[in-house]
ZAROKE-437042 format. One record per residue (C-alpha): residue number from 0; residue in three letters; x, y, z. Coordinates in Angstrom, 1 decimal. Layout:
<recs>
@num:NUM; residu:ALA; c1:X; c2:Y; c3:Z
...
</recs>
This chain:
<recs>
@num:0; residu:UNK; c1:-25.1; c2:169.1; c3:102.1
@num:1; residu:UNK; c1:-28.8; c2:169.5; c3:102.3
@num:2; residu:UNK; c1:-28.3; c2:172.7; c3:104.3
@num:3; residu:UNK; c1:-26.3; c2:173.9; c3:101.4
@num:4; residu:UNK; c1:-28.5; c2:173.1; c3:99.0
@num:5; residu:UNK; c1:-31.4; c2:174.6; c3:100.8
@num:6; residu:UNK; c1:-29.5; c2:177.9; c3:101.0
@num:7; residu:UNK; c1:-29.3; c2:177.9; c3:97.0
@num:8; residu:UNK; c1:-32.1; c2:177.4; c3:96.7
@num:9; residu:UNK; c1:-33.6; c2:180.1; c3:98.5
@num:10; residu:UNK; c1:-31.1; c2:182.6; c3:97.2
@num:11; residu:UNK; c1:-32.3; c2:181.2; c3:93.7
@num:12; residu:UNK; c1:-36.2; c2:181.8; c3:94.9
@num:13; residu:UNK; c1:-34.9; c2:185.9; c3:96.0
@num:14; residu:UNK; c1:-32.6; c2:186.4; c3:92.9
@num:15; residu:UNK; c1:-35.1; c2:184.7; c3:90.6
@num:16; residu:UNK; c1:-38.4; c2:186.8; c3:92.9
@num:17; residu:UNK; c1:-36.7; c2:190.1; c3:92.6
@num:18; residu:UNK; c1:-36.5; c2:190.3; c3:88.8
@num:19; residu:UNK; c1:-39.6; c2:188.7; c3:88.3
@num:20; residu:UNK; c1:-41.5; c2:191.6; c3:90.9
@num:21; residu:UNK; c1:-39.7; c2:194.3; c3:89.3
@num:22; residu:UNK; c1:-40.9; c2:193.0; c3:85.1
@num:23; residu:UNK; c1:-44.5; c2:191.8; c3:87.1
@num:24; residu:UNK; c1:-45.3; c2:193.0; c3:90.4
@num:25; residu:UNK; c1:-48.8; c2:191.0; c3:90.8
@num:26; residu:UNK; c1:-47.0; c2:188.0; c3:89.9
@num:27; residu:UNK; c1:-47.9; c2:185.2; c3:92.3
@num:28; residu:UNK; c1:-45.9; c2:182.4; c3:94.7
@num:29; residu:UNK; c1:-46.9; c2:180.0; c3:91.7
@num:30; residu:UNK; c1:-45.2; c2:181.9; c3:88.7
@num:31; residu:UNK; c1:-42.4; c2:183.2; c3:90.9
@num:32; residu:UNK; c1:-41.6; c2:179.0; c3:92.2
@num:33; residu:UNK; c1:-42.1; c2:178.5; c3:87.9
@num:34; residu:UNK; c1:-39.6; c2:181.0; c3:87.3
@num:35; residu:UNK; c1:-37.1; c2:180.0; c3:89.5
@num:36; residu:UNK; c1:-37.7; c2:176.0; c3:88.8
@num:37; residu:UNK; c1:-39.0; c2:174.5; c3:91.6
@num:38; residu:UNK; c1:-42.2; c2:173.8; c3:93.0
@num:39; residu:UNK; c1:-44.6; c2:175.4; c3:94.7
@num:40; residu:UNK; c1:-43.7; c2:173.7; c3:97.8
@num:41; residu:UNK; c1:-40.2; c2:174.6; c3:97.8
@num:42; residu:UNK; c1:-41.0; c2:178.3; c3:97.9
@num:43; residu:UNK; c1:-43.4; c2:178.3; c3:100.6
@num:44; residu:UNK; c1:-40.8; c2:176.2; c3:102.8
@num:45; residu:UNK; c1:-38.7; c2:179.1; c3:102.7
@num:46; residu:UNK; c1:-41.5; c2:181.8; c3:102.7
@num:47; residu:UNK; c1:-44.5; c2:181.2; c3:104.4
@num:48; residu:UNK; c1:-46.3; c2:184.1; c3:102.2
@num:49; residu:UNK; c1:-45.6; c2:186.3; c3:99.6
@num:50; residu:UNK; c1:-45.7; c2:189.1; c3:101.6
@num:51; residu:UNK; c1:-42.6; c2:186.8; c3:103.5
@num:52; residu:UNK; c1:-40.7; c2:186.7; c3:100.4
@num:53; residu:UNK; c1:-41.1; c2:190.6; c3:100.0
@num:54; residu:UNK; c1:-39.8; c2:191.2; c3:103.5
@num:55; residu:UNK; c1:-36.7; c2:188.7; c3:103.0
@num:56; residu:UNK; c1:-36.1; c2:191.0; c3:99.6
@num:57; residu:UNK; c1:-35.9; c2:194.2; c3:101.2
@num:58; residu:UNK; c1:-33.6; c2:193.1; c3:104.2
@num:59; residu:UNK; c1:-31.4; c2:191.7; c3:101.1
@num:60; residu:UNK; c1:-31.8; c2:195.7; c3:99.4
@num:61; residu:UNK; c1:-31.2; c2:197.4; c3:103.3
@num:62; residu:UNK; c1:-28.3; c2:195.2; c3:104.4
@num:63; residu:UNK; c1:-26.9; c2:195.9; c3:100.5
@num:64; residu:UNK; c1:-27.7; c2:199.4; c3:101.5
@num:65; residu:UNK; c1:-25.7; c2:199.7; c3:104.7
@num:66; residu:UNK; c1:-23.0; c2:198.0; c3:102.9
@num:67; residu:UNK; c1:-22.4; c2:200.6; c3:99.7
@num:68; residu:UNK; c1:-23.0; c2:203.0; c3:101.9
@num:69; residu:UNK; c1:-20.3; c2:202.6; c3:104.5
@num:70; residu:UNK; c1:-17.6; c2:201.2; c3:100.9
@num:71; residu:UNK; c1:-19.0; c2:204.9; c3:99.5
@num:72; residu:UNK; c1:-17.7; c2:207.1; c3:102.2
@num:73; residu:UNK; c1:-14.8; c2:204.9; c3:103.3
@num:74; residu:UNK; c1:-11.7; c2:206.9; c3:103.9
@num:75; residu:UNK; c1:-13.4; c2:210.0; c3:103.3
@num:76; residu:UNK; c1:-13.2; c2:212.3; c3:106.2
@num:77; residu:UNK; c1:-15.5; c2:215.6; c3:104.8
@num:78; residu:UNK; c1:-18.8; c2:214.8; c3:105.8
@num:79; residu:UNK; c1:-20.7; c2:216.6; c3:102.6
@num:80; residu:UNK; c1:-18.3; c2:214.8; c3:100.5
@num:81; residu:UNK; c1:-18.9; c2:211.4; c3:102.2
@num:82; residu:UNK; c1:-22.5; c2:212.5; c3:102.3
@num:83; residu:UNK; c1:-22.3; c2:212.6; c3:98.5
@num:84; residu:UNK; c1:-20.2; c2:209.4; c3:98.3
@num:85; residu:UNK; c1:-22.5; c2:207.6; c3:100.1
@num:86; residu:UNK; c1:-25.0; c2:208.5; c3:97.9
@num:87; residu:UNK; c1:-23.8; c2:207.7; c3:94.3
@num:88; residu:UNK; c1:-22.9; c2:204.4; c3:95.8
@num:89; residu:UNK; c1:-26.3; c2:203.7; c3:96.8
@num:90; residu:UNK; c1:-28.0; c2:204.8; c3:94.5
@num:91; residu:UNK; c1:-27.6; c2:201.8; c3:91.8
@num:92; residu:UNK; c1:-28.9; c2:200.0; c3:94.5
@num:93; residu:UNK; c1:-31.5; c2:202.2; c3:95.3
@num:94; residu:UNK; c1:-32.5; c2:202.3; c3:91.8
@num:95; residu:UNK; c1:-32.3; c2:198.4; c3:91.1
@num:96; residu:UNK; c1:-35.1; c2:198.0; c3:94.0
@num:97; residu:UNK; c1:-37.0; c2:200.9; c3:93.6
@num:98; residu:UNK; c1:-39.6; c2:199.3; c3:92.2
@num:99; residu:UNK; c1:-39.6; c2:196.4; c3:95.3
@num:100; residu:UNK; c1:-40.1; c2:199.6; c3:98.0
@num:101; residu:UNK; c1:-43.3; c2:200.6; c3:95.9
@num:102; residu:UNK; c1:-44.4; c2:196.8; c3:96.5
@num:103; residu:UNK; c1:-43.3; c2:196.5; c3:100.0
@num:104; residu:UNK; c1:-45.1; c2:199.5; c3:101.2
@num:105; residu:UNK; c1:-48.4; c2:197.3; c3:100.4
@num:106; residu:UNK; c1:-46.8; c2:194.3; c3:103.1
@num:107; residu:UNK; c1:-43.6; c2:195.1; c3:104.8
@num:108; residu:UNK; c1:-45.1; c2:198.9; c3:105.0
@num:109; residu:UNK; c1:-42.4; c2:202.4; c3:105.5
@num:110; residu:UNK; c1:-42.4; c2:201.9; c3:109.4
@num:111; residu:UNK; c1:-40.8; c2:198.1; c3:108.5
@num:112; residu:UNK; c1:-38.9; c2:199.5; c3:105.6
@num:113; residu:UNK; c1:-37.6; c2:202.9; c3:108.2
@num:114; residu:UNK; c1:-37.0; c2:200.5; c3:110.4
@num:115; residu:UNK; c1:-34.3; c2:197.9; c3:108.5
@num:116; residu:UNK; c1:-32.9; c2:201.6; c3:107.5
@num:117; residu:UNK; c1:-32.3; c2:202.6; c3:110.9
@num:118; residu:UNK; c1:-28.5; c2:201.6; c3:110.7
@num:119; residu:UNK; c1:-27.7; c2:203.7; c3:107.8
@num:120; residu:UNK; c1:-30.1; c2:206.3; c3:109.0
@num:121; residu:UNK; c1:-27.8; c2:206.6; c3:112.5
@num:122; residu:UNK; c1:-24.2; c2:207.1; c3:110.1
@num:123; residu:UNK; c1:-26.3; c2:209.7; c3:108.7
@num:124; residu:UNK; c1:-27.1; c2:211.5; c3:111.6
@num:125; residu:UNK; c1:-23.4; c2:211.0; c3:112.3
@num:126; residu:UNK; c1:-22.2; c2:212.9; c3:109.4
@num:127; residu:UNK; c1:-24.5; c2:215.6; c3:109.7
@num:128; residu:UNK; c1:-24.0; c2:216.4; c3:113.2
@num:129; residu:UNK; c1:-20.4; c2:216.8; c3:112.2
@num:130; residu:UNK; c1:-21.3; c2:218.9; c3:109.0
@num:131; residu:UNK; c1:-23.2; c2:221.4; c3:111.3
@num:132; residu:UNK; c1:-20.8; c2:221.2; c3:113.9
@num:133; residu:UNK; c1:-18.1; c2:222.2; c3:110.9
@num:134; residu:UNK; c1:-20.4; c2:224.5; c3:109.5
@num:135; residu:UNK; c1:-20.6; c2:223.0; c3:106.0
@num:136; residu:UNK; c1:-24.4; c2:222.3; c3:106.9
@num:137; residu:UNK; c1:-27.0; c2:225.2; c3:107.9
@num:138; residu:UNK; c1:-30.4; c2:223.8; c3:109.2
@num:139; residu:UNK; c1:-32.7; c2:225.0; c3:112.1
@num:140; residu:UNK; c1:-33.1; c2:220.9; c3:112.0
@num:141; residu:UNK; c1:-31.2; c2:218.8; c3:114.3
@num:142; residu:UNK; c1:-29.0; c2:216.3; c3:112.9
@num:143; residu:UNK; c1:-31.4; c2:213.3; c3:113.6
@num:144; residu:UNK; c1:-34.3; c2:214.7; c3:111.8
@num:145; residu:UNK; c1:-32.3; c2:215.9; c3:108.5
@num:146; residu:UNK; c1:-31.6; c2:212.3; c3:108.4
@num:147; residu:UNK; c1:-35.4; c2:211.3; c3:108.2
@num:148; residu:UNK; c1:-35.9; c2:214.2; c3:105.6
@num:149; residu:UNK; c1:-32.6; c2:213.3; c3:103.7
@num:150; residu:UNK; c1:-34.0; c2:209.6; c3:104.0
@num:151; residu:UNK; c1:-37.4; c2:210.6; c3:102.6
@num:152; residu:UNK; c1:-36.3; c2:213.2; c3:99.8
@num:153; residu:UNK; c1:-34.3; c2:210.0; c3:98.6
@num:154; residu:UNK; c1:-37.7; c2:207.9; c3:98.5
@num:155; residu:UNK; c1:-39.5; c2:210.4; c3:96.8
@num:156; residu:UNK; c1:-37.0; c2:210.6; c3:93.9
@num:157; residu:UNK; c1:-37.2; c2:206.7; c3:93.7
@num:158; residu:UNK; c1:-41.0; c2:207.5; c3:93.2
@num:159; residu:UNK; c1:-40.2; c2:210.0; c3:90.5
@num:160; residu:UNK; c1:-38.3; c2:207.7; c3:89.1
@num:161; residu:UNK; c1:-40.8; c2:205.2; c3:88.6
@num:162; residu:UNK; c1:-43.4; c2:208.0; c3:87.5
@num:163; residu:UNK; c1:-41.2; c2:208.7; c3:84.6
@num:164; residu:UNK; c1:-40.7; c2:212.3; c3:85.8
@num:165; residu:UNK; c1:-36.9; c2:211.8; c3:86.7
@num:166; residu:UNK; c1:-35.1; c2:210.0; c3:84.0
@num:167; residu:UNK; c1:-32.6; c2:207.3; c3:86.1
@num:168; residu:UNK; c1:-29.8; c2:207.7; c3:84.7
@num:169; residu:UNK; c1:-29.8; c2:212.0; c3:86.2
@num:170; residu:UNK; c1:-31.5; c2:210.5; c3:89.5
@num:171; residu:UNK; c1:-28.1; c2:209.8; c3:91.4
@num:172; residu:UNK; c1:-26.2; c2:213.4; c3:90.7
@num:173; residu:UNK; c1:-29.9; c2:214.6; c3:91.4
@num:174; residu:UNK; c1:-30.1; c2:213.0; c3:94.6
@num:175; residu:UNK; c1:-27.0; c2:214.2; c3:96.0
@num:176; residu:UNK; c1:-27.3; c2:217.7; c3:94.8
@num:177; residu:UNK; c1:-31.0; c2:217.7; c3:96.7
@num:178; residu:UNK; c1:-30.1; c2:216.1; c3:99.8
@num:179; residu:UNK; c1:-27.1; c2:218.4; c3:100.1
@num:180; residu:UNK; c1:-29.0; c2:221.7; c3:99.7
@num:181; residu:UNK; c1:-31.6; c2:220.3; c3:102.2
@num:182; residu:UNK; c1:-29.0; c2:220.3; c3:104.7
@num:183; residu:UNK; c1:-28.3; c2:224.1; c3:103.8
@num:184; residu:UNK; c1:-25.1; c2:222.9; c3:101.7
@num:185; residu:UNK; c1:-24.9; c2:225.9; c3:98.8
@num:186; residu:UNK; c1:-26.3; c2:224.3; c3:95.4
@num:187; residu:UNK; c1:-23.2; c2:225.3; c3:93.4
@num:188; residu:UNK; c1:-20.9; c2:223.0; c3:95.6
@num:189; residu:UNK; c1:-23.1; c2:219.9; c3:95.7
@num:190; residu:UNK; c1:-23.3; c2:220.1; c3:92.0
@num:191; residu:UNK; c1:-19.5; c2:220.3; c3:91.7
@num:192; residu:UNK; c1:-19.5; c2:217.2; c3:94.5
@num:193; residu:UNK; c1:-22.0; c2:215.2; c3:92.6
@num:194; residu:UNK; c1:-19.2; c2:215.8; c3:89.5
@num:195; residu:UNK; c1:-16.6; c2:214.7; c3:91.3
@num:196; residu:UNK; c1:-17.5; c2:212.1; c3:93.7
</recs>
């Protein structure tokens, strides 16, 4: 029972940490155990530091990730359409802890963030080879380093996002029109993918 308990109450303290990072992101390990109702003590038995709690958060956002990303481009066997699939079904994710991968980059930094990514990264590289080896994709790139700029050109429109210079509700369809053209995928076609996926 006390195991159970336990287990609430950290996924309380992460539920409860996320929203209240996203509204404040200076907030500290006092106003976050305040917010979620317990004391002080409570959070820092589950998270040593706060820069603990943002790691936990982000493996919650990449293993969320991995998951939308395989239910996007299940049954789907064209790899720019499951490309674009993937994507739209990320995305809400992408966009609900966009503002927790601007904070991590201060403690978990992008080589810890890359590196919880590297699943989802490794499908990627999966469906590209296959969209080069159809000829759906044109890059002088290999396969494993369109994924890092794919992976990348989806950060920076995160970033855009929270600059204001993107509105989020055009920031999915944009994503998958952008990452598609990156891979050499004509412009006209991702746009009628990011339609209809």
């Amino acid at each position: 029972m006390t195991s159970v308990r336990a287990d609430a109450n950290r996924r309380r303290i992460l539920d409860v940490a996320l929203a209240e990072l996203l509204r404040d992101p200076e907030a500290s390990m006092d106003q976050l155990a305040r917010a979620a109702g317990v004391v002080r003590r409570t959070v820092y038995g589950h998270f040593p530091s706060r820069d603990a709690l943002v790691a936990a958060l982000v493996d919650d956002a990449a293993q969320a990730v991995a998951e939308a990303h395989r239910a996007g481009r299940e049954g789907v066997d064209d790899p720019a359409e499951a490309v674009a699939r993937s994507i739209l079904a990320i995305w809400p994710i992408a966009d609900r802890y966009r503002l927790l991968v601007h904070l991590a980059q201060r403690s978990v930094t992008m080589e810890g963030i890359r590196a919880r990514l590297a699943p989802v990264r490794a499908v990627c590289t999966e469906l590209i080879q296959q969209g080069l080896e159809k000829g759906e994709f044109t890059s002088p790139l290999p396969a494993e380093a369109l994924a890092y700029v794919h992976e990348q050109v989806l950060f920076g429109l995160m970033e855009a996002v929270n600059d204001g210079v993107l509105p989020a509700e055009d920031a999915g369809r944009a994503a998958v029109v952008a990452v598609l053209a990156s891979a050499g995928y004509p412009p006209a076609d991702a746009e009628r993918l990011a339609e209809s996926a």
